[in-house]
N, C-alpha and C positions, 0 to 999 in steps of 0.2 A: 247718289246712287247707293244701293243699299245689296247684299247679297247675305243669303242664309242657305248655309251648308253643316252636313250633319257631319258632327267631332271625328268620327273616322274618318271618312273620304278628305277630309280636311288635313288631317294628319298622314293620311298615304301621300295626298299631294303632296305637302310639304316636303316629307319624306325624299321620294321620288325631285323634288327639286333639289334639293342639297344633294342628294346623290349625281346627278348630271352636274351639279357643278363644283363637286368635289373632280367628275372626272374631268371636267371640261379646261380646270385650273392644273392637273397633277397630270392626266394621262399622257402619252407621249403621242405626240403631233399625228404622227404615220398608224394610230392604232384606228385598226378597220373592223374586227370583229369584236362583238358583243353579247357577252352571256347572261342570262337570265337564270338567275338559279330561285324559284318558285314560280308559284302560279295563282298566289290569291290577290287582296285588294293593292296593296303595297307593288306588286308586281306589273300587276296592269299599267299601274302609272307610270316604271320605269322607262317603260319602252319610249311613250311619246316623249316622255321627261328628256330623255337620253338621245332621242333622234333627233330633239332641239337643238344642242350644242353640239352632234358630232353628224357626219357622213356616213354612217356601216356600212360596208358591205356586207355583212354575215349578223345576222340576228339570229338566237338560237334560244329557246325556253329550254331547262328542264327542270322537270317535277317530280316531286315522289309520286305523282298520282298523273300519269300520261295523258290521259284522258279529259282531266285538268289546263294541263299544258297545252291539249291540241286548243282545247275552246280560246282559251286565251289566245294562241297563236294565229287562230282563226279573225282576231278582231281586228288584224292588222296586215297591212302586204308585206312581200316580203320577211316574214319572221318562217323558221322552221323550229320542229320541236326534236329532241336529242332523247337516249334511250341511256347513253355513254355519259354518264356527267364527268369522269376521270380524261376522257377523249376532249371532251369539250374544254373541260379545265384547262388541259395542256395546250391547244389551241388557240383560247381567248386573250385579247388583246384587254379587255376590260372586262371585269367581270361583278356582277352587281345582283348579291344576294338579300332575297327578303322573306326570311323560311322563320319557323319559332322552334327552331329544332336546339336538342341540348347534345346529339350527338354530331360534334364536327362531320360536314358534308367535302368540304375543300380540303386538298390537300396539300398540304405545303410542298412538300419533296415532287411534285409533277408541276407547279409552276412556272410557267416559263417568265425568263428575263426581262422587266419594261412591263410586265405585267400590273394593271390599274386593278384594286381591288376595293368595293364597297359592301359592306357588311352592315347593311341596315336592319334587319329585319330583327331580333334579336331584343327584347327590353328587360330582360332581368341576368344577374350575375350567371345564372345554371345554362344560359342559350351562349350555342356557341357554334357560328356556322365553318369556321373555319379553324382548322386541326394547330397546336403549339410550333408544328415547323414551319406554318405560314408565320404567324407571328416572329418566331425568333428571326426568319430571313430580312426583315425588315430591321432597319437600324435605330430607329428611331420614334417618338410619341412626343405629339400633343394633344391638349386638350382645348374643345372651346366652349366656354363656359358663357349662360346669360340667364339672370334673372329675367323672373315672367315682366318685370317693370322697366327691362332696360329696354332703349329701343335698339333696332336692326341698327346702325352705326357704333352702338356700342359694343359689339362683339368683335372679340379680339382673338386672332387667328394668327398660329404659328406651324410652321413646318420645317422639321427636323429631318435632315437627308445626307445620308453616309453613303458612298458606293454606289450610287444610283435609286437608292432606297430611301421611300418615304412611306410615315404612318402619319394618320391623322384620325385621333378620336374626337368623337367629339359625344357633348352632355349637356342638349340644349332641351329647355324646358321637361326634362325624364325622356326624352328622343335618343335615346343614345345611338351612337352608329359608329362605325368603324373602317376609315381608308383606305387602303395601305398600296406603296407606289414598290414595287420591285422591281 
């Protein structure tokens, strides 16, 4: 069997699967709501990506661009679209960003405790979807690294966690993305 699919969607999927199973490994058991912070390719895929390994109760988009969000919102049951992304932040149980914004969107200092966070969206040093006091609340960092030739067995995966707090970067194939367990 043979399938041909175009490099983006290719790469959103993929995306959107490491992100479900970064949360599905890290988030904590009892977490029921889930946030969506964008609304383009990458986003789309979270949703089914994420409804794979978890249960939601509470699916929620938001966008810079509303209007955006609702379509999206629209593709799927049960999702609703937010106005409040500060609200939702402090709310969400998981939260799985996929914006190419360079001015942080998240804010650390409204995070709540147990909080699962994925920071995919993001591929050059200048994009930065989440503010320096997310980052510092987190204790810790890895990285996982694979060459274009190694295969899927050979990526090596490590997770650093002080105080209930986990980060996990990772830098596979120029994919970069970012975990983080609070």
């Amino acid at each position: 069997a043979e399938a041909v699919m175009e490099g983006a969607e290719l790469t959103a999927r993929r995306t959107a699967a490491t992100s479900a199973l970064a949360a599905d490994f890290m988030a904590r058991r009892d977490a029921k709501s889930l946030l969506i912070v964008g609304a383009g390719t990458i986003a789309s895929n979270l949703i089914p990506a994420h409804r794979t390994v978890r249960d939601y109760d509470n699916v929620v988009i938001w966008a810079r661009n509303s209007d955006k969000a609702g379509v999206l919102a629209g593709q799927f049951d049960n999702v609703s679209v937010t106005d409040d992304l500060d609200a939702a932040v402090a709310d969400a149980d998981v939260i799985a960003a996929a914006t190419v914004t360079s001015e942080p969107l998240i804010k650390g200092s409204i995070l709540k405790p147990g909080v699962h966070i994925d920071l995919v969206g993001g591929f050059t040093q200048e994009m930065r979807e989440a503010d320096t006091e997310a980052v510092k609340r987190a204790a810790g960092a890895s990285r996982t690294t694979r060459s274009p030739f190694s295969s899927l067995s050979e990526r090596r995966l490590k997770i650093s966690s002080r105080r209930g707090l986990c980060l996990l970067a990772t830098e596979a194939t120029g994919d970069p993305g970012f975990y983080a367990q609070l």
